[in-house]
C-alpha positions in Angstrom: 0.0 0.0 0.0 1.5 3.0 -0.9 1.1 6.9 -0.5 2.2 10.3 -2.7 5.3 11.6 -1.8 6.7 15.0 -2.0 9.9 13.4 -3.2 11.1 14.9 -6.8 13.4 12.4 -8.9 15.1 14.2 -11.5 14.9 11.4 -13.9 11.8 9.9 -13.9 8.1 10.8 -11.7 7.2 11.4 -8.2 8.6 8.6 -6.2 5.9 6.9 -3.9 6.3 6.2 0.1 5.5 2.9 1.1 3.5 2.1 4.1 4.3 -0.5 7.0 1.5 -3.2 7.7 3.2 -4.3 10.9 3.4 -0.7 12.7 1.4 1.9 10.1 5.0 3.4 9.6 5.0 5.8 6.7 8.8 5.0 5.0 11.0 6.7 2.6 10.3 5.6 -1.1 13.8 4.0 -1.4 13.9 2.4 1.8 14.3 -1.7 1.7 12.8 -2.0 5.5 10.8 -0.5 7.6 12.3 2.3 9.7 10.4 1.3 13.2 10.0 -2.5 13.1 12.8 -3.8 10.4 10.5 -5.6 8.3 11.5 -5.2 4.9 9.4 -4.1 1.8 8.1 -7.9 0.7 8.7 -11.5 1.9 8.5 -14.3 -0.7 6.7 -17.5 1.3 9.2 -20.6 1.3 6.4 -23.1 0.8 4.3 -21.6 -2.4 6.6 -18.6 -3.5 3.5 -16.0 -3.0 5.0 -12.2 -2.4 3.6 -11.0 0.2 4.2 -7.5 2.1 6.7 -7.6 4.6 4.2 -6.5 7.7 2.3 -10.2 7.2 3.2 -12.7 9.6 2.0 -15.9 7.7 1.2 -15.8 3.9 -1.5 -14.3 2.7 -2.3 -17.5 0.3 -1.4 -20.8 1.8 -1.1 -19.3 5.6 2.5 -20.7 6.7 4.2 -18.5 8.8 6.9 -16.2 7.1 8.8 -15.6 10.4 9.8 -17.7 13.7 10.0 -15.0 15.9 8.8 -11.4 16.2 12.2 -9.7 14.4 12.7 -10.7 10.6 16.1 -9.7 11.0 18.7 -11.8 13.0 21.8 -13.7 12.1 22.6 -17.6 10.2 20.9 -20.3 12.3 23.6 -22.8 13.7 23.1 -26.4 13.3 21.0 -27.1 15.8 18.7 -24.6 14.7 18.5 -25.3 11.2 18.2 -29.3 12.0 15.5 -28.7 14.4 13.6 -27.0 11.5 13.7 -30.5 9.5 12.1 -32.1 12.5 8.5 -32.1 13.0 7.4 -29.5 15.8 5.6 -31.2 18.7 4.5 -28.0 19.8 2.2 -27.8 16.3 -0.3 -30.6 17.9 -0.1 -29.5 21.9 -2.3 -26.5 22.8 0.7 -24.3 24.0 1.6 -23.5 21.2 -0.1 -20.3 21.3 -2.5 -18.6 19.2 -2.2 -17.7 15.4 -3.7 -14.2 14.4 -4.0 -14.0 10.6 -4.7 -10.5 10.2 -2.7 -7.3 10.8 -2.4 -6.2 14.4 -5.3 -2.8 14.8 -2.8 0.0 15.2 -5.0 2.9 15.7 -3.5 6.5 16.7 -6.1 9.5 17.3 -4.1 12.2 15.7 -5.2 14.1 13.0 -2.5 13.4 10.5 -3.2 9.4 10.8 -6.7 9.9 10.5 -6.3 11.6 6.8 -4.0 9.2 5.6 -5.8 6.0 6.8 -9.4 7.5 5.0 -7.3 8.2 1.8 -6.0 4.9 2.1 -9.4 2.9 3.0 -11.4 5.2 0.9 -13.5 2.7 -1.4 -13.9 0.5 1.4 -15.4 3.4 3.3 -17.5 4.1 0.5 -18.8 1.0 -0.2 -19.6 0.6 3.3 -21.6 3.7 3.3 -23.4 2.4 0.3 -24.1 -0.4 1.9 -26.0 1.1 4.8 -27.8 3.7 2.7 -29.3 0.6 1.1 -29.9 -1.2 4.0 -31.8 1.7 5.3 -33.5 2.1 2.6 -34.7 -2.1 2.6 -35.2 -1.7 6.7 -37.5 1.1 6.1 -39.3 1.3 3.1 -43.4 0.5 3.4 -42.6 0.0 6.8 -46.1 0.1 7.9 -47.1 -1.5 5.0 -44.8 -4.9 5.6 -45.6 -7.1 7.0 -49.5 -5.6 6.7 -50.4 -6.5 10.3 -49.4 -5.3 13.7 -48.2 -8.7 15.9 -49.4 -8.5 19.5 -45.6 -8.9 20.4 -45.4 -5.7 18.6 -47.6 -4.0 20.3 -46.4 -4.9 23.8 -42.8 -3.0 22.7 -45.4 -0.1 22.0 -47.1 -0.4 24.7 -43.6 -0.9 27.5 -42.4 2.0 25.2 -45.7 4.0 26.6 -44.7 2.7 30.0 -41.7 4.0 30.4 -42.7 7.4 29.0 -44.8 7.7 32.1 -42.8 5.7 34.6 -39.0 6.0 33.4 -37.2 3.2 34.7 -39.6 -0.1 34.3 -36.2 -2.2 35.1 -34.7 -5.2 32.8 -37.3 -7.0 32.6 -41.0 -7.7 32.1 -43.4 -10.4 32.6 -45.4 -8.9 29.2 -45.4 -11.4 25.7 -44.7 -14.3 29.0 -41.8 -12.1 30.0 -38.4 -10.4 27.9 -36.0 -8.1 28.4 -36.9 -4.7 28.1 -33.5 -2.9 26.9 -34.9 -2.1 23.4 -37.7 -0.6 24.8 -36.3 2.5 25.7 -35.3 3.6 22.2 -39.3 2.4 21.6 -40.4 4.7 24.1 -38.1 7.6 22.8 -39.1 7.2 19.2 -42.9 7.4 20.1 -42.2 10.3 22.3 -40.0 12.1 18.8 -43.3 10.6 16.1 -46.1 9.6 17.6 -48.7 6.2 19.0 -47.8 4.1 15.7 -46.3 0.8 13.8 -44.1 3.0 11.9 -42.5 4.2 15.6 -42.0 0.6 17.0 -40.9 -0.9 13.9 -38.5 1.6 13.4 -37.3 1.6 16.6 -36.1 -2.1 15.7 -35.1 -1.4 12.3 -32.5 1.5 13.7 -30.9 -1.7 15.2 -30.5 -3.7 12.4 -29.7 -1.0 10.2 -26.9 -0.4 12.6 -25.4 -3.9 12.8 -24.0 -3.5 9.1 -21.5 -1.1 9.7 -20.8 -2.9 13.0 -20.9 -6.5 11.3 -18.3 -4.7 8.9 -16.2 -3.5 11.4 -16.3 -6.5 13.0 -15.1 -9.4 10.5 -12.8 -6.3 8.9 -11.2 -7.2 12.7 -11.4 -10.6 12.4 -10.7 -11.8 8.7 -10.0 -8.8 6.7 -11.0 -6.4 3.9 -12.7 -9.1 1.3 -14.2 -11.2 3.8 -15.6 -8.2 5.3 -17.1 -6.6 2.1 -18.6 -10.1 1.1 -19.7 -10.9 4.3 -21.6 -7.2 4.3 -22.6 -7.1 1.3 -24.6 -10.7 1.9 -25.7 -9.8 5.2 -27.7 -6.5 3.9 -29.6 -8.6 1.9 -30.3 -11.5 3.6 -33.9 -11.8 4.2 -33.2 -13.2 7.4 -31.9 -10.2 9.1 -34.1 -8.1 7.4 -37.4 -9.7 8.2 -36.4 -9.0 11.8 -35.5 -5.6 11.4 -38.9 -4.9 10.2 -40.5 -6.0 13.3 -41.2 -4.4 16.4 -39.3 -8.0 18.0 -36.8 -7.0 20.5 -34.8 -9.4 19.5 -33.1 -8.0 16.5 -31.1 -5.6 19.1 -29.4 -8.9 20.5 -27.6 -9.7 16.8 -26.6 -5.7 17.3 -25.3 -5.8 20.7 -23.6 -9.0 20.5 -21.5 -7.8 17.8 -20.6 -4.8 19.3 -19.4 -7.0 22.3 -17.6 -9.1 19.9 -15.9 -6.3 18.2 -14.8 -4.9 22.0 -13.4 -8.9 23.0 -11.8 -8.8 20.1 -9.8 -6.0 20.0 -9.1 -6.3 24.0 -7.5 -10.0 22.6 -5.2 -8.1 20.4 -4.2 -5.3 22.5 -1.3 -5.2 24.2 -2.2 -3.1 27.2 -5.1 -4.3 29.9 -7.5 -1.5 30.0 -9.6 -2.6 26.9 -10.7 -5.6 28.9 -13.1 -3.2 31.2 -15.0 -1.5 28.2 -15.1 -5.0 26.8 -16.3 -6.7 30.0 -19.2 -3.4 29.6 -20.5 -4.0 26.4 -20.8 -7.6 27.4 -23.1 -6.5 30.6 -25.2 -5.4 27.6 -26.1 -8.5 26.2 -28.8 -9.7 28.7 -30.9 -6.7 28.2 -31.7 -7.2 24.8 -33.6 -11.1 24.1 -33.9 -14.2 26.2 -31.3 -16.0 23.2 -28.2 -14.4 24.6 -27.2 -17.4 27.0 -26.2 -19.5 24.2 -24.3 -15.9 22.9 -22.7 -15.8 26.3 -21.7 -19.6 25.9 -20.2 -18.9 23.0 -17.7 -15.9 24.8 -17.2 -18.4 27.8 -15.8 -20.9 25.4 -13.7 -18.3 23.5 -12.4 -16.8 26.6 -11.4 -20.2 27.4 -9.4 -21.3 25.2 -8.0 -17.7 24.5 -6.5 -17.9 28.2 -5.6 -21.5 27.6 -3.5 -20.4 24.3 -2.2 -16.9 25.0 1.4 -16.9 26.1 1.7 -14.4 29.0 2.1 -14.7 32.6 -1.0 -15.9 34.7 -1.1 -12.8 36.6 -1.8 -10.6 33.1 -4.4 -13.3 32.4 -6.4 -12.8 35.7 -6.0 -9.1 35.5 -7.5 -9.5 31.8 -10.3 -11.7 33.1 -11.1 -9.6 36.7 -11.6 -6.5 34.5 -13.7 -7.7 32.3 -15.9 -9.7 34.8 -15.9 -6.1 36.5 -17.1 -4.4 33.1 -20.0 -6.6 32.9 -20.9 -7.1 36.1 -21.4 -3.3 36.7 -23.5 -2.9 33.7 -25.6 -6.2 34.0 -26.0 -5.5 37.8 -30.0 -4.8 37.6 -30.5 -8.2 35.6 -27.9 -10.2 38.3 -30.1 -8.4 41.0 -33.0 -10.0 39.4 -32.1 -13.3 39.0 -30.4 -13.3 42.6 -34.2 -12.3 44.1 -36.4 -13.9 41.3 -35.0 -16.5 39.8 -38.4 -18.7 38.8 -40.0 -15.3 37.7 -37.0 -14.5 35.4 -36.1 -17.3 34.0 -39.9 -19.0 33.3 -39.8 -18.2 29.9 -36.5 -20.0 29.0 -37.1 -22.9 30.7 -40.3 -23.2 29.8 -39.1 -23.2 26.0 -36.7 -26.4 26.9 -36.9 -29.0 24.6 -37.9 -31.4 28.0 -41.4 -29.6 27.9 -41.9 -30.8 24.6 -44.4 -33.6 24.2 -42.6 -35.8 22.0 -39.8 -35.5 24.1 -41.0 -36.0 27.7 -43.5 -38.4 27.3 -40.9 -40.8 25.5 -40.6 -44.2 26.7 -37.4 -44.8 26.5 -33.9 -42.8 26.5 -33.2 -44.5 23.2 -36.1 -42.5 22.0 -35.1 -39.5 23.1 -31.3 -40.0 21.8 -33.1 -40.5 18.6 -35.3 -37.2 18.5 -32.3 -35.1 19.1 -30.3 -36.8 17.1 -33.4 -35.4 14.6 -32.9 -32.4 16.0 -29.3 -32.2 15.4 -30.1 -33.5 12.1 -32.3 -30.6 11.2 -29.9 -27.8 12.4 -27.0 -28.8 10.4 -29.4 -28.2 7.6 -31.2 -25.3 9.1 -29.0 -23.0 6.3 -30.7 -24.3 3.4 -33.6 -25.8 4.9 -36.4 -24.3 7.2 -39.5 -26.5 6.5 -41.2 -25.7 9.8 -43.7 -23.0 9.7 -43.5 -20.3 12.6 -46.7 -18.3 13.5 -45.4 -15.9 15.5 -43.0 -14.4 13.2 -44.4 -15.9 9.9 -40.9 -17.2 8.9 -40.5 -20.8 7.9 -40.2 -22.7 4.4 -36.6 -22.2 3.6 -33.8 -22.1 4.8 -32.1 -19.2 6.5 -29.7 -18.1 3.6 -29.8 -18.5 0.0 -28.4 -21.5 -1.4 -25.4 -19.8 -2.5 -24.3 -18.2 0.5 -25.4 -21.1 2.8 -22.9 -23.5 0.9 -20.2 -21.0 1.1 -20.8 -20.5 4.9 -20.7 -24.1 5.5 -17.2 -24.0 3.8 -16.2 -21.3 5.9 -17.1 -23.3 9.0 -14.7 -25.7 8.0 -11.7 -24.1 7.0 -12.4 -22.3 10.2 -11.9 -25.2 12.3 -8.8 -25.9 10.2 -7.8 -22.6 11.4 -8.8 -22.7 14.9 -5.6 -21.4 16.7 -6.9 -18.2 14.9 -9.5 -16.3 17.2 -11.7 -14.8 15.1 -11.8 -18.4 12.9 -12.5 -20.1 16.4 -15.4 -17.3 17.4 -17.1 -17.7 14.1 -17.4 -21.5 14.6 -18.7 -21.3 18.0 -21.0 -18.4 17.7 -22.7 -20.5 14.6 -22.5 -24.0 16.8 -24.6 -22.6 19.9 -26.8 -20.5 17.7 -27.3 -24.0 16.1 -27.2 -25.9 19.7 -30.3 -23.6 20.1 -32.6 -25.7 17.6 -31.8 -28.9 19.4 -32.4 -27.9 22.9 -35.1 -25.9 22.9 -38.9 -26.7 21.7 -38.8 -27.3 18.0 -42.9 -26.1 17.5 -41.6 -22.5 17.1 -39.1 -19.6 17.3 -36.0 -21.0 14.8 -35.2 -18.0 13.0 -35.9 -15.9 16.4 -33.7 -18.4 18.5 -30.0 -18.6 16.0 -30.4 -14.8 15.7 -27.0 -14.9 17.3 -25.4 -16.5 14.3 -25.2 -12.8 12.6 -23.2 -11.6 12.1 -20.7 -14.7 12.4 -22.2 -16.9 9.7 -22.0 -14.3 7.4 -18.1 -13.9 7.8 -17.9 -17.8 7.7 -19.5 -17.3 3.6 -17.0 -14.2 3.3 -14.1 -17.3 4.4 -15.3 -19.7 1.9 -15.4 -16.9 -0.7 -11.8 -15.4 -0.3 -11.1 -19.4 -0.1 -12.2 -20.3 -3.6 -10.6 -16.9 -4.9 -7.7 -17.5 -3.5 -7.4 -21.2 -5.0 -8.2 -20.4 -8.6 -5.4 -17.4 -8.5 -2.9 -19.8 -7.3 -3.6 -22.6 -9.8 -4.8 -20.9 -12.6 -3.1 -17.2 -12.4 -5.1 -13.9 -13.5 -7.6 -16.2 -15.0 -8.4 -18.2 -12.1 -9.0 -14.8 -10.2 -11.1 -13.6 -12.7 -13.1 -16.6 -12.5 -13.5 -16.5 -9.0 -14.7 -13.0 -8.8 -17.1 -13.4 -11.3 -18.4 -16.3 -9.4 -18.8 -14.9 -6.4 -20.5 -11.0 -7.9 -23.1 -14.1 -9.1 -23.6 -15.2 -5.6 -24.3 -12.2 -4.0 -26.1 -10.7 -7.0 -28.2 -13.8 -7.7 -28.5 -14.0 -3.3 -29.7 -10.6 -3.3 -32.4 -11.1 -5.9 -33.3 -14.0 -4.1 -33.7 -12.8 -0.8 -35.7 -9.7 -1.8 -37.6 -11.5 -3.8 -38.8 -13.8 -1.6 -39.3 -11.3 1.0 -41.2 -8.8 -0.7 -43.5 -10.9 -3.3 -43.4 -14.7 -2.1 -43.5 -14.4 1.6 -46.5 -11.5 2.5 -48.7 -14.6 0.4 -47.9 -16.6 2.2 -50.9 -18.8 4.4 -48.7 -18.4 7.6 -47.5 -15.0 7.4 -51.1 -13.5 6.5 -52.3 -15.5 9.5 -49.6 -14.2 11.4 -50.3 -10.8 10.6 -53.8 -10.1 9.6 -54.8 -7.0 8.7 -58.7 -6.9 8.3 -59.3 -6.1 12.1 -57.1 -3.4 11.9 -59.0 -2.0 8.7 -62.3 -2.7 10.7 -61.0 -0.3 13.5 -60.3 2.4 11.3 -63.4 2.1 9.7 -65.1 2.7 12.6 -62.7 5.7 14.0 -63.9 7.2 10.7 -67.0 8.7 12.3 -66.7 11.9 13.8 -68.0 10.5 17.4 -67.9 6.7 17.3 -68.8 6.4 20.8 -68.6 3.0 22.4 -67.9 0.5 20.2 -69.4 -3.3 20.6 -66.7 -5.6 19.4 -67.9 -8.8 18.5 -64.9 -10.9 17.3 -64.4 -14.7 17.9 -60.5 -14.3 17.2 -59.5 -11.5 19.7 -60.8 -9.5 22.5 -60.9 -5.4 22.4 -57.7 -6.0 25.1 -55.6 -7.2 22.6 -52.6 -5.6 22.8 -52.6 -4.8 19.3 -55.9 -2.6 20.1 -54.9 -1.5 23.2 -52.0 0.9 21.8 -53.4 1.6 18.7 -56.5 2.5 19.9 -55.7 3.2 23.2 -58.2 6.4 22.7 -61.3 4.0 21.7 -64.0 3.3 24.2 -65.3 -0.4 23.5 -66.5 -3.4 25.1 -66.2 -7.2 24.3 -69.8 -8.7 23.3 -69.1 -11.5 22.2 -69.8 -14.9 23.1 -66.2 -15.9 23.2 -64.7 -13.0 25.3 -67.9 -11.2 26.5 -71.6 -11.0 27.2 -73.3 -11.8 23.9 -76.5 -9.1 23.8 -77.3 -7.0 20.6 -78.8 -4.0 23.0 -78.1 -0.7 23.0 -76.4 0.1 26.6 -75.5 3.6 26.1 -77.3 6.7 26.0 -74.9 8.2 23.4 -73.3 7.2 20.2 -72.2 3.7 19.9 -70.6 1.5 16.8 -71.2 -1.8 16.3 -68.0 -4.2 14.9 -69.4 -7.3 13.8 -66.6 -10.1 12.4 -67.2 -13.7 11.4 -70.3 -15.7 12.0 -71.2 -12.1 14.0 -71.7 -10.7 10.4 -74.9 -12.5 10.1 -76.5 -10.3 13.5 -76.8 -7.5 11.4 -80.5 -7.7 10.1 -81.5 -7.7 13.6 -79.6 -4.9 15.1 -80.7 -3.1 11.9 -84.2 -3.8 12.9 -83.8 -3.3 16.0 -81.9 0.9 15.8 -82.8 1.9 12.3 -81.7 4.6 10.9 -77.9 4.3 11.4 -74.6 4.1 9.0 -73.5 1.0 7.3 -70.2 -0.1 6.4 -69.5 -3.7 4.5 -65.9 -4.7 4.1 -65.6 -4.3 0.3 -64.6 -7.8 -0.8 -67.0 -10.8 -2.2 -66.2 -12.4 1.0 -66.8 -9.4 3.4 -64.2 -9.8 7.0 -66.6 -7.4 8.9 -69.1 -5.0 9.2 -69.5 -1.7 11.2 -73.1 0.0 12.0 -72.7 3.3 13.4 -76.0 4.8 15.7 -75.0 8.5 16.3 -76.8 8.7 19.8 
């Protein structure tokens, strides 16, 4: 990489200063090393004769290592040395050997001069990055009202915890509402309907701010982790993934966990690479973060346990540095998670009665098996069905209307199960080793917990991860053509994988915005009739009490109780009321009729004549409003 120079040559142009990627040195033009850290200009690899710049550690194609110790520079091996490079390394198969970072150590210096230089440098990648979450704004907000055409009762109750805490302020972590969940996205609910108004648009949105924000964080992130191509892929992909973006069009709080969690990921990461301590505390803090945000994140956490693990198992420093890494950032997340530890120390049945009551052990099938053999056999089902959970979904969800296919596109799903396993190959690397076990508990979630619902909803804390494991597959295949087949191996590769993502975008919008809203499950998961009904019968300048007579839902819904908080009614239905067709109040009432209540309507016509029909314009009308006007 290489920047202008002010350095004239009388015989020929400018000559161009060359940049260290070991210690972001800036060098003189003629220079053959680096001026801070003595690595020279380029290194040519001893196994596969790839030139690669002299700040890499291990080759950027076939990944040996291109130094034995930290300084490039020393003097002629004796014998020993150079015989004990013929011998196989025992340390290569014990786990001492220490950990293997594959991309460039962050060197990041807040000064104004390094700053310019690193956005002229990184310019097209910051632009495509912006691009990138123009468009997912766009795609996150666009008809957002519109799509999905209902407004889910889990909706609502954000709305309606958002109104909550308008009036109250501090409602703690957590609330028994939707059979209990955290309450942490909330508060950006609650300050969005205090900036717009009562509305879908302000609790969709609300949600949608959080997923449009995990794209430049997902960016950041596997930019960390894996590099610049893995990243862009692995951006690009995730933008368009219906997956994510289903979820970000919800007023779920759950799409703030796949946020969150990478943000924590991003702060472990970099407090792993660091070479001073105090990272560890901010890192520990964005962790406290996690359990405010959906009742997922324990397999999220599980994931960071088993990473921290094995990073202090691998990580060659002295014990003391370790527990001081470790105290600081227990400390970080204790402090910020303290309300939610408070809670479980004084509640624990209360708190956690929605997560065990989602266990796989309350599941019929399972707990009324006759035999362990039987149940070894459903998970082993189970198991089954989440190793294929990528390109297959065939279970039908009717809370969030998912289900049908798979979570990715075919494409991207075979390159993220090739990422998984290069990753394990490469699991001495962090990042490699995070991506694999963020994707294996986010999968661990389909098998223990109760497979009637809540797939999609439960792995959410696969993303970003199992979109960097595609971006590893990707620069994979790339980098395997170049080597064997030159240029034109390269230019294969990167036409194959623009078809990926071009043909994976098309798909995933596609089926999004056309194929899924017609589908049986998502219109029954989101009907919209009863909300036309209500509307209808706010269209009257005084619509007075309104008789709601509805097999399907009671006028407590919570769906009705924000949205038409303002509305005076009363359940008369058989179902959820007293069924009478009498006029109760002296002033203005509205009758709603829906369903088999639709047929009433000759009688209470006969009954108060003279008042205003409505007929829900269709050959198969959904309901029917009769205003009196007092």
């Amino acid at each position: 990489m290489t920047i202008p120079s002010d350095i004239d040559d009388e015989r020929g142009p400018p000559l161009e200063r060359w940049l260290c990627l070991a210690c972001e040195y800036t060098n003189r033009a003629d220079a053959q090393f680096c001026g801070r850290c003595g690595r020279p200009v380029d290194v040519v690899c001893t196994q596969c004769s790839t030139q690669n710049p002299g700040g890499y550690h291990y080759c950027d194609a076939c990944g040996t290592p291109l130094y034995e110790t930290p300084s490039p520079h020393r003097s002629t091996p004796g014998f020993t040395r150079r015989l004990g490079r013929r011998l196989p390394d025992p340390r290569k198969l014990a786990p001492r050997q220490g950990l293997v970072w594959l991309t460039p150590h962050p060197n990041w210096h807040w000064s104004r001069q390094f700053l310019n230089e690193w956005t002229l440098r990184n310019r097209w990648e910051l632009l495509a990055l912006l691009l990138l979450t123009a468009v997912a704004a766009f795609l996150r907000i666009y008809r957002l009202e519109e799509m999905p055409a209902g407004f889910h009762g889990d909706e609502a109750w954000s709305g309606i915890e958002g109104l909550r805490i308008l009036q109250e302020g501090w409602i703690g972590p957590y609330s028994t509402s939707a059979m209990g969940q955290a309450t942490g996205p909330f508060y950006l609910t609650a300050l969005l309907i205090w900036l717009f108004d009562v509305s879908r648009f302000s609790v969709r949105l609300s949600m949608g701010l959080f997923g449009i924000a995990t794209i430049p964080a997902a960016h950041l992130l596997l930019r960390l982790g894996f590099g610049r191509w893995v990243a862009l892929f692995g951006t690009t992909a995730l933008t368009f993934c219906y997956w994510h973006l289903h979820f970000s069009r919800l007023g779920f709080g759950l799409i703030s966990l796949a946020f969150v969690g990478t943000i924590a990921a991003i702060a472990l990461l970099w407090a792993m690479r660091s070479k001073s301590l105090w990272p560890w505390l901010p890192a520990g803090a964005c962790m406290g973060l996690v359990p405010y945000t959906y009742f997922a994140y324990p397999f999220f956490m599980a994931a960071v346990a088993a990473m921290l693990a094995y990073y202090m198992l691998l990580h060659k420093e002295a014990l003391r540095g370790k527990l001081t890494s470790l105290a600081l950032f227990a400390a970080g997340s204790l402090i910020v998670a303290w309300p939610v530890v408070s809670l479980i120390l004084d509640s624990p049945d209360k708190y956690f009665v929605r997560m065990l009551g989602g266990s796989v052990g309350n599941y019929r099938e399972y707990s009324e098996a006759d035999t362990a053999w039987e149940n070894v056999q459903f998970l082993a089902q189970r198991a089954w069905y989440a190793l294929n959970y990528l390109f297959s979904n065939p279970r039908r969800d009717a809370v969030d209307g998912s289900g049908g296919k798979g979570a990715l596109d075919f494409g991207t799903a075979l390159l993220a199960y090739l990422g998984l396993f290069i990753s394990i190959k490469k699991w001495r690397n962090p990042p490699h080793l995070f991506a694999a076990l963020a994707l294996f508990f986010a999968l661990l979630t389909l098998v223990v917990t109760e497979p009637s619902s809540g797939a999609m909803r439960r792995t959410i804390v696969a993303i970003p991860w199992v979109f960097g494991l595609a971006g590893i597959g990707a620069v994979f295949i790339s980098d395997t053509l170049r080597r064997h087949f030159g240029k034109w191996g390269r230019a294969v590769a990167t036409t194959a994988v623009a078809a990926v993502l071009l043909f994976g975008g098309f798909w995933n919008l596609k089926y999004y915005f056309v194929e899924l809203p017609q589908s049986s499950t998502f219109q029954f998961t989101f009907p919209q009739y009863y909300l036309e009904a209500l509307d209808a019968a706010n269209a009257f300048d005084d619509p007075g009490t309104i008789y709601y007579y509805s097999g399907q839902r009671s006028f407590t819904y919570e769906t009705i109780r924000f949205l038409y908080a303002q509305n005076r009614g009363i359940d008369r239905s058989r179902e959820f009321g007293a069924f009478d067709l009498q006029k109760l109040d002296p002033g203005p009432v509205t009758y709603l009729l829906e369903g088999p209540y639709m047929q009433e309507i000759d009688t209470i016509m006969n009954m108060y004549p003279g008042g205003r029909l409505i007929v829900h314009d269709s050959t198969q009308p959904l309901y029917i409003i009769y205003h009196l006007p007092g």
